[in-house]
Structure formats: C-alpha cells, structure tokens
TIBADREN-793247 format. One record per residue (C-alpha): residue number from 1; x, y, z. Coordinates in nm, 4 decimals, always signed. Each point is the difference from the previous one (the first is absolute). Example, Ala and Ser with C-alpha at 12.3 -4.5 7.8 and 13.67 -1.06 7.14 Angstrom:
% TIBADREN-793247
{pos 1&east +1.2300&north -0.4500&up +0.7800} $
{pos 2&east +0.1370&north +0.3440&up -0.0660} $
END
This chain:
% TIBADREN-793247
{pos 1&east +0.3630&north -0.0614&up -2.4701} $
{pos 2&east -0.1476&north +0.1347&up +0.3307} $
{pos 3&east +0.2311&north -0.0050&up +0.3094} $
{pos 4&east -0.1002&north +0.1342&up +0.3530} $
{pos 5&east +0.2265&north +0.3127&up -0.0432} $
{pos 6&east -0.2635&north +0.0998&up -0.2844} $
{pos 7&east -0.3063&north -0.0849&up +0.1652} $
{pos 8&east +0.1194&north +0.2098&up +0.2510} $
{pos 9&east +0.1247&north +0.3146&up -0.1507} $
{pos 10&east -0.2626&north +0.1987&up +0.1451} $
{pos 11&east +0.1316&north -0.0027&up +0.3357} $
{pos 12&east +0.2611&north +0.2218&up +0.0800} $
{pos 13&east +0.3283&north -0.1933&up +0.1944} $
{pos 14&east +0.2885&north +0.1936&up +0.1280} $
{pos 15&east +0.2700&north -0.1634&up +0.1448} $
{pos 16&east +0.1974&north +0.2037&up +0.2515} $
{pos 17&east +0.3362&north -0.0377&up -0.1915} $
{pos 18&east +0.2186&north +0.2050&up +0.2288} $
{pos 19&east -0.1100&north -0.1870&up +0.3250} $
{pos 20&east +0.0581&north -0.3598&up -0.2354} $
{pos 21&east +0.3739&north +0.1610&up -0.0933} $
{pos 22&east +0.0421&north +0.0677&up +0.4235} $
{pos 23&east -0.0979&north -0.3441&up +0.0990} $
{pos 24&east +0.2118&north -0.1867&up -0.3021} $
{pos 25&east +0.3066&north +0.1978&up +0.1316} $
{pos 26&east -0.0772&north -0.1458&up +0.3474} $
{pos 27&east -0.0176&north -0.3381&up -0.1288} $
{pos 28&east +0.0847&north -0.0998&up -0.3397} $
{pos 29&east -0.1711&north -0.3384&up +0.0877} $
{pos 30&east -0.3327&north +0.0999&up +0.0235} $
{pos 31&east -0.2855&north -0.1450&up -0.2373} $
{pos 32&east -0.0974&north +0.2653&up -0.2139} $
{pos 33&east -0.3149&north -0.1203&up -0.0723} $
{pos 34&east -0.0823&north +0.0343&up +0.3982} $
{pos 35&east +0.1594&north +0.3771&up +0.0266} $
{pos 36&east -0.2038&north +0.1047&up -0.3116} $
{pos 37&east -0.3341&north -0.1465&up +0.1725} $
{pos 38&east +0.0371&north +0.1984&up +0.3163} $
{pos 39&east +0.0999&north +0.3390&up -0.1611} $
{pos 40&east -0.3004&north -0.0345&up -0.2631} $
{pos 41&east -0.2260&north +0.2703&up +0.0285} $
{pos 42&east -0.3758&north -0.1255&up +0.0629} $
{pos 43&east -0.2822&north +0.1431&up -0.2319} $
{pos 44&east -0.2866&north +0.1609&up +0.1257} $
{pos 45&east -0.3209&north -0.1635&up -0.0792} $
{pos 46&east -0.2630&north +0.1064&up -0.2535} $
{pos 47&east -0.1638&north +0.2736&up +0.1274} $
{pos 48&east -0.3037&north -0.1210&up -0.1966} $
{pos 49&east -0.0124&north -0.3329&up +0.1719} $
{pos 50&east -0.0871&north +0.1020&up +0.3628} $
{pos 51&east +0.0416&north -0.2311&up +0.2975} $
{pos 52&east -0.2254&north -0.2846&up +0.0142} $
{pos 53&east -0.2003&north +0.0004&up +0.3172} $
{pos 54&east -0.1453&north -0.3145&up +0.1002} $
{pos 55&east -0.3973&north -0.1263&up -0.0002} $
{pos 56&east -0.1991&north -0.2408&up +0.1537} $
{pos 57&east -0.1064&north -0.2878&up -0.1754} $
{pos 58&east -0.2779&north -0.2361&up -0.0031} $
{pos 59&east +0.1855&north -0.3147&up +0.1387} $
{pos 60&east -0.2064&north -0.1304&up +0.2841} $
{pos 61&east -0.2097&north -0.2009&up -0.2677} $
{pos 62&east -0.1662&north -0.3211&up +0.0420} $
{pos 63&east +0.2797&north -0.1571&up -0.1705} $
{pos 64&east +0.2423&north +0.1211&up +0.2325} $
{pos 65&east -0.2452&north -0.0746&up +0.3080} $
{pos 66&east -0.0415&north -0.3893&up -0.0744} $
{pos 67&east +0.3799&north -0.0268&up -0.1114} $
{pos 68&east +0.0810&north +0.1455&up +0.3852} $
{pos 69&east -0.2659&north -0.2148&up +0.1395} $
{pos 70&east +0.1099&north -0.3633&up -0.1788} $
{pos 71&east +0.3860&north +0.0751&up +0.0528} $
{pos 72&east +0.0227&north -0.1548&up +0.3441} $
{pos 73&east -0.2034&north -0.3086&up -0.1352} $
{pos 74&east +0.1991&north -0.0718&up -0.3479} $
{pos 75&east +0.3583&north +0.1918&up +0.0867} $
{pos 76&east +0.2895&north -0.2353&up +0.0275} $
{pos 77&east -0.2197&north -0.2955&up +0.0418} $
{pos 78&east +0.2371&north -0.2399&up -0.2714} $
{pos 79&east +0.3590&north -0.0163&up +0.1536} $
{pos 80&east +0.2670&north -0.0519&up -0.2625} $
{pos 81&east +0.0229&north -0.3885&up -0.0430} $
{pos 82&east +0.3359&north -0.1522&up +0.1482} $
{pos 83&east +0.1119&north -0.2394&up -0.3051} $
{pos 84&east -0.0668&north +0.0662&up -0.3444} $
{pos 85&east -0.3228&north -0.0505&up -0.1158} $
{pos 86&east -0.3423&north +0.0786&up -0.1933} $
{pos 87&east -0.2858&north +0.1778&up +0.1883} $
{pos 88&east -0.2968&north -0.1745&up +0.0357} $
{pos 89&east -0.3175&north +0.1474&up -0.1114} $
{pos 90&east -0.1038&north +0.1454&up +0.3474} $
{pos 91&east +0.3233&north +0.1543&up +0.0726} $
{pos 92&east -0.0086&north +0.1715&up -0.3725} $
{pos 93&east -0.3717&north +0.1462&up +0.1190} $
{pos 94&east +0.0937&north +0.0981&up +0.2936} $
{pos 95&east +0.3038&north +0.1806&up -0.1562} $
{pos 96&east -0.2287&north +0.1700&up -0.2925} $
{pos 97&east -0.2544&north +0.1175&up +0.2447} $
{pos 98&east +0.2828&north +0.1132&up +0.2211} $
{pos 99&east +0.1622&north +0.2312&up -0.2746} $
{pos 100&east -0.3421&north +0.1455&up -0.1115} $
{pos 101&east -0.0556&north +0.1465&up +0.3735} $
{pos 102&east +0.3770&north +0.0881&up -0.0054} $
{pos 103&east -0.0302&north +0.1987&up -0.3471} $
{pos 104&east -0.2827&north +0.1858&up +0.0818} $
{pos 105&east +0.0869&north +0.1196&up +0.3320} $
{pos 106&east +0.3691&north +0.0893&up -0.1431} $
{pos 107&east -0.1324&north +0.2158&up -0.2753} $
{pos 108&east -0.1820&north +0.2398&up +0.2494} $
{pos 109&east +0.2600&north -0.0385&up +0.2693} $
{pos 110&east +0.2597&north +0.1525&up -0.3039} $
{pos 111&east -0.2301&north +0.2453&up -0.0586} $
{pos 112&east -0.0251&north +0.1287&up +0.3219} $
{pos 113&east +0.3740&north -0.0230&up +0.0779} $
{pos 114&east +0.0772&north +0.2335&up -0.2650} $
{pos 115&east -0.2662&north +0.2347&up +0.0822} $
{pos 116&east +0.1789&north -0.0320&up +0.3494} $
{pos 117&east +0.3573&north +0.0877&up -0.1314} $
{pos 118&east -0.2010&north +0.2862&up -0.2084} $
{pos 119&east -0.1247&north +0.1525&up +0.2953} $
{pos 120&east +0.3567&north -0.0146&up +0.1892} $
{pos 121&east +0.1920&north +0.1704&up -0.2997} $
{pos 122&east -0.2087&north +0.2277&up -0.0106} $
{pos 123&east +0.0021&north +0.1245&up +0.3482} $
{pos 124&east +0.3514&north -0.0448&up -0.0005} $
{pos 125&east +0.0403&north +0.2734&up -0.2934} $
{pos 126&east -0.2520&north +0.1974&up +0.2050} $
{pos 127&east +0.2478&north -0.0296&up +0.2798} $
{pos 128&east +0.2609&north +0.1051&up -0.2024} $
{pos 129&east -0.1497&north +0.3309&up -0.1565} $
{pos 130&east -0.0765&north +0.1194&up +0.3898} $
{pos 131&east +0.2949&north -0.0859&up +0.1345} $
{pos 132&east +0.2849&north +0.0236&up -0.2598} $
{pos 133&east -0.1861&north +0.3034&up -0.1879} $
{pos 134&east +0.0414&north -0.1426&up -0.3306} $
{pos 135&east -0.0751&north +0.1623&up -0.3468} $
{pos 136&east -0.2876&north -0.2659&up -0.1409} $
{pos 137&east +0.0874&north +0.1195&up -0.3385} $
{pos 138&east +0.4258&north -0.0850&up +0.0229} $
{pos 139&east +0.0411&north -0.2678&up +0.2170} $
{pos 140&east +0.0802&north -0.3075&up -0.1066} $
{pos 141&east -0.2851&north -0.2659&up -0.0543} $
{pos 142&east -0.0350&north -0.3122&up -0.0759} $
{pos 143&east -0.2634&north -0.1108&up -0.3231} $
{pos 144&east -0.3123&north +0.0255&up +0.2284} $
{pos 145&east +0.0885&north +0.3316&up +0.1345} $
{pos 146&east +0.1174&north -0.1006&up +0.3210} $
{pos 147&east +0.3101&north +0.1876&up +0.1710} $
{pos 148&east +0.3459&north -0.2089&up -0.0473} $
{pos 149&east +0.1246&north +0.0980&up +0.3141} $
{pos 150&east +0.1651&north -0.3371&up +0.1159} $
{pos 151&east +0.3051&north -0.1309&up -0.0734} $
{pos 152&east +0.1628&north -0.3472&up -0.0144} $
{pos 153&east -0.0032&north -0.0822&up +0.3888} $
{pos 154&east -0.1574&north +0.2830&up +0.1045} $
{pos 155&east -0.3896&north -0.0533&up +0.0370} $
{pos 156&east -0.2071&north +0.2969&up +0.0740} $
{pos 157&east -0.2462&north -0.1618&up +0.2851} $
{pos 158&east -0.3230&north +0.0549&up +0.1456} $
{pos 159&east -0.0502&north -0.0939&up +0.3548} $
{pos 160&east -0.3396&north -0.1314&up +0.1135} $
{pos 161&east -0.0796&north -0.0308&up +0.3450} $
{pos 162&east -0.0600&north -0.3030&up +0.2593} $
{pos 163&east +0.1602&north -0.2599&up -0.1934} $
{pos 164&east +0.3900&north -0.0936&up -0.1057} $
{pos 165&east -0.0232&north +0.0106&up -0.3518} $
{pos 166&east -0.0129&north +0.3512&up -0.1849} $
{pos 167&east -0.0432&north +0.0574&up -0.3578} $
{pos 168&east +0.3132&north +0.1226&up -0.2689} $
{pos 169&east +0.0383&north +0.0949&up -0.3464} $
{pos 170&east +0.3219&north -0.1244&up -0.1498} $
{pos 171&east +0.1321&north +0.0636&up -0.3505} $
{pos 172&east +0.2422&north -0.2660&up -0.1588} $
{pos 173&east +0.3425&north +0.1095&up -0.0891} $
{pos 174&east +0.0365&north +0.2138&up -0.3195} $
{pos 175&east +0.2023&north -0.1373&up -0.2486} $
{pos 176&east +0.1307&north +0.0626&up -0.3823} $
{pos 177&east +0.0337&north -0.1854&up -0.3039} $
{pos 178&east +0.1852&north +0.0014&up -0.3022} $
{pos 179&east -0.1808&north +0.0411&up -0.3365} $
{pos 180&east +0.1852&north -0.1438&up -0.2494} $
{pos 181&east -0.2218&north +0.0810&up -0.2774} $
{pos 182&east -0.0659&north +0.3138&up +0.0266} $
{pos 183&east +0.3978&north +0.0137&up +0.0115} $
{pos 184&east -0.0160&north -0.2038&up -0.3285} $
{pos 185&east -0.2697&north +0.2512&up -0.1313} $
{pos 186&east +0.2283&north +0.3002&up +0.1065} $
{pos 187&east +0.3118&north -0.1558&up -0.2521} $
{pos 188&east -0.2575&north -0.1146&up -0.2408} $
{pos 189&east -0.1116&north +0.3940&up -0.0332} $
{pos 190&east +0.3153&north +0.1648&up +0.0018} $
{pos 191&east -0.0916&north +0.1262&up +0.3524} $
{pos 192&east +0.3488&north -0.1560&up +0.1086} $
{pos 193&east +0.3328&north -0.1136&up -0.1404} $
{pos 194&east +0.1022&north -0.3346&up -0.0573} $
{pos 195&east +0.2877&north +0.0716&up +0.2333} $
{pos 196&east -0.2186&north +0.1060&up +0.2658} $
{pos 197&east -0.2727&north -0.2962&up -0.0654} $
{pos 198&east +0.3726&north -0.2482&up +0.0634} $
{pos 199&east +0.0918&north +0.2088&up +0.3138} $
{pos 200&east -0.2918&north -0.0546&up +0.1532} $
{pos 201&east -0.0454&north -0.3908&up -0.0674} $
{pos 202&east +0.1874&north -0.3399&up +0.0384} $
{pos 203&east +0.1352&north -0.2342&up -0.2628} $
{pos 204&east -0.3959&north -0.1815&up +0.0004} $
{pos 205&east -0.1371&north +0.3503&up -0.0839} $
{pos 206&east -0.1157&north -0.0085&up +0.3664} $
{pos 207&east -0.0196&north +0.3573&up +0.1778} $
{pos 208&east +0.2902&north +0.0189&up +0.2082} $
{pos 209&east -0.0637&north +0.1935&up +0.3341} $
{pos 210&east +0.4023&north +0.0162&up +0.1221} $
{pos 211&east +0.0801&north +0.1441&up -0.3597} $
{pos 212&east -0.2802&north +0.2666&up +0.0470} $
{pos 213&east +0.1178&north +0.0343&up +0.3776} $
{pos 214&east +0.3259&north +0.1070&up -0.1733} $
{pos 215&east -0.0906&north +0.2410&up -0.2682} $
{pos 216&east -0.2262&north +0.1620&up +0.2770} $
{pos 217&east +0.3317&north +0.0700&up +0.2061} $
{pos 218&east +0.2073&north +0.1069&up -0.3427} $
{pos 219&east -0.0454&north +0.4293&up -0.0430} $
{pos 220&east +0.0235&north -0.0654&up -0.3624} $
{pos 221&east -0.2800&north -0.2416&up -0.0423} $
{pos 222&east -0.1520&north +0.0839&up +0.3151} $
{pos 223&east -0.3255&north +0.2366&up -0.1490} $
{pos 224&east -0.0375&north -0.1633&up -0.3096} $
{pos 225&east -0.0118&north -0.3293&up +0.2096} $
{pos 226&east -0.2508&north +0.1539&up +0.2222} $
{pos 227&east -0.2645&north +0.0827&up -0.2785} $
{pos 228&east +0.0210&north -0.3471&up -0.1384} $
{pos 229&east -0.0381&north -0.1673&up +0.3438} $
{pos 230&east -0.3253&north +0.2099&up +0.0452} $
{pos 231&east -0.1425&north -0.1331&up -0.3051} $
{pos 232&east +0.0646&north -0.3993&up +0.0341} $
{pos 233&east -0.0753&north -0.0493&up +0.3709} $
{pos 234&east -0.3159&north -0.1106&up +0.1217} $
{pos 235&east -0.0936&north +0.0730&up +0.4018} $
{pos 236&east -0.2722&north -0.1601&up +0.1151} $
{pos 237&east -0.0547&north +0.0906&up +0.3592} $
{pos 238&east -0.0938&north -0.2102&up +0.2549} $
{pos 239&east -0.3498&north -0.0913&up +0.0786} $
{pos 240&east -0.2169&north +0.1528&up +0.3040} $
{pos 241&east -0.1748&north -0.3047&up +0.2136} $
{pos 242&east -0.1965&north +0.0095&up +0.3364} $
{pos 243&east +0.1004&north -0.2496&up +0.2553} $
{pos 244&east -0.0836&north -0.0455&up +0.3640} $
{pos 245&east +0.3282&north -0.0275&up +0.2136} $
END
C-alpha cells in the first residue's frame, strides 16, 4: 500500500504548531485543515534541479504558416444548425478541414504560450532575488525552481508599458489533506495506539478533523497529537500560473 504521505517522506513539513494553538484559541471554529495549510513550512527546491530558463523554438514552420494563412477562409464557416439534424457531406468537410488548420496552429500557439509564461517566471524570480535579496538556496520554490512568493490573492505583477493589461503570477491557495492510510499504516505498525487511531477518526473510520482540532488544544495529548498529525497530512500547495490582468 502506497499513500501520498509515503511518496512524500522525503520532503521535510513543519507545521508551525504554536501559531495553529494561537489562532484555535481565537476561534475554535476554524477549519483546521485551512490553519495547517497556511502555517506549513514550504521546501526549498532541489538544488540539483536549477531553474529552467526558456528557449526558442522552431515554430514558424510551414505547417504553422498555411494553418495561419487558411484560418480566415475555413474558420467558423458551418454555424451550428438550428433544429436537430445530420450534417450533410459538405458541412462535415468543411468541419474536418476546419479542425486540421485549427490543430495545427493550436499546437504551436501552446508551445509558444508556455515558453511565454517561462520567460515571465523567470524574470519575475529575477526580480525577486534583486529586490527582496533572497537566499536562492532557502527560499521556497515551487517543482521547477521558481520562487513561491505569491499568495492566495496576492499576485506578484509585472507592469509593461503603453497598454492596460500587465502581466501577474498567482499561486492557488495551499491546502491540506488527510491521509487516512498512512494513519491506518501507523496502527497497523504499532506506530500508534488503537485509542489514539479512535480519537482521531469517526464512527465510518473517517479522519475526523474537529476530534484532532481537540486533542491539539488538550496539554495532555497535545505533543503526541502533534507528531501524528505531521505524519498523516498531505499539503499540496497551490499552483504558480501567469495571467495577463
């Protein structure tokens, strides 16, 4: 049995467990799952896989050309038929020959686009080591080495002159999940109690997040509860993306 705590165990996590205690006390209401996501420490990359720089490609081919060229001659030519009916042999032509032109010219176009969003991430962690002075080798990056700066609703942005739109990196919200194998596994190996396995899960043998929220806030169970909860939870943190705004 292979859960995502496992496949994981290489990374390091650290919850900030006296900050989660604070905020709890605050409000008793809050998801844990949330609190646990935005006090999780971020890994530094692997030094040995260095930022990705972007390269030119090839894409102005003459496959590319002639798709460019025949768009305005085959794009949108069928409208959607008003009642409910077969196409007639022209209109399925005209479709086929449509989608060819469309295919090709969206497989370079893709190409491109990421080699854009490459290019901005890059000078965007640029940005970031001459303005921010960062330590390349400890700050937190995401899996191709760029800087995870942003947060949920807080884009870092690049401003480009004459023109309204500028471009922004955004990262997706962070968030934590519950591995209820690897809390299985843990009981299975003697790691944990059967009393503990029950305090920490429902009736279904679901993990239980208000029950954990509890031991978390009990002195007696609070460290013990701690370890386990650093061992079944699984953060995945949120995504980088380029967007123009």
């Amino acid at each position: 049995m292979t859960s995502a705590a496992t496949e994981t165990t290489a990374i390091v996590r650290t919850f900030d467990f006296d900050k989660l205690g604070a905020e709890l006390e605050k409000d008793p209401k809050l998801d844990l799952t949330d609190v646990l996501a935005k006090l999780a420490t971020i890994p530094p990359a692997d030094p040995a896989k260095p930022v990705k720089v972007a390269t030119a490609v090839e894409l102005f081919t003459d496959k590319l050309m002639g798709a460019l060229e025949a768009m305005p001659k085959v794009f949108g030519k069928i409208r959607p038929p008003k009642t409910r009916r077969l196409l007639t042999a022209p209109e399925l032509t005209a479709l086929r020959d449509e989608k060819v032109q469309i295919d090709a010219a969206e497989s370079a176009l893709k190409k491109r686009k990421t080699e854009i969003h490459e290019m901005i991430s890059v000078h965007l962690d640029v940005v970031a080591e001459r303005q921010r002075k960062l330590d390349p080798e400890t700050a937190p990056k995401n899996k191709d080495g760029h800087y995870m700066l942003a947060s949920a609703g807080n884009p870092e942005r690049v401003a480009v002159k004459e023109g309204e739109k500028h471009f922004t990196r955004e990262k997706a919200k962070d968030k934590v999940e519950w591995d209820m194998d690897t809390l299985l596994a843990l009981y299975e190996n003697s790691e944990i109690t059967r009393a503990e396995l029950l305090s920490m899960t429902s009736q279904t043998r679901v993990i239980d997040s208000d029950k954990i929220k509890r031991l978390l806030t009990l002195k007696s169970k609070m460290h013990r509860t701690r370890e386990i909860v650093d061992k079944i939870s699984v953060v995945k943190y949120g995504a980088l993306s380029i967007h123009l705004r």
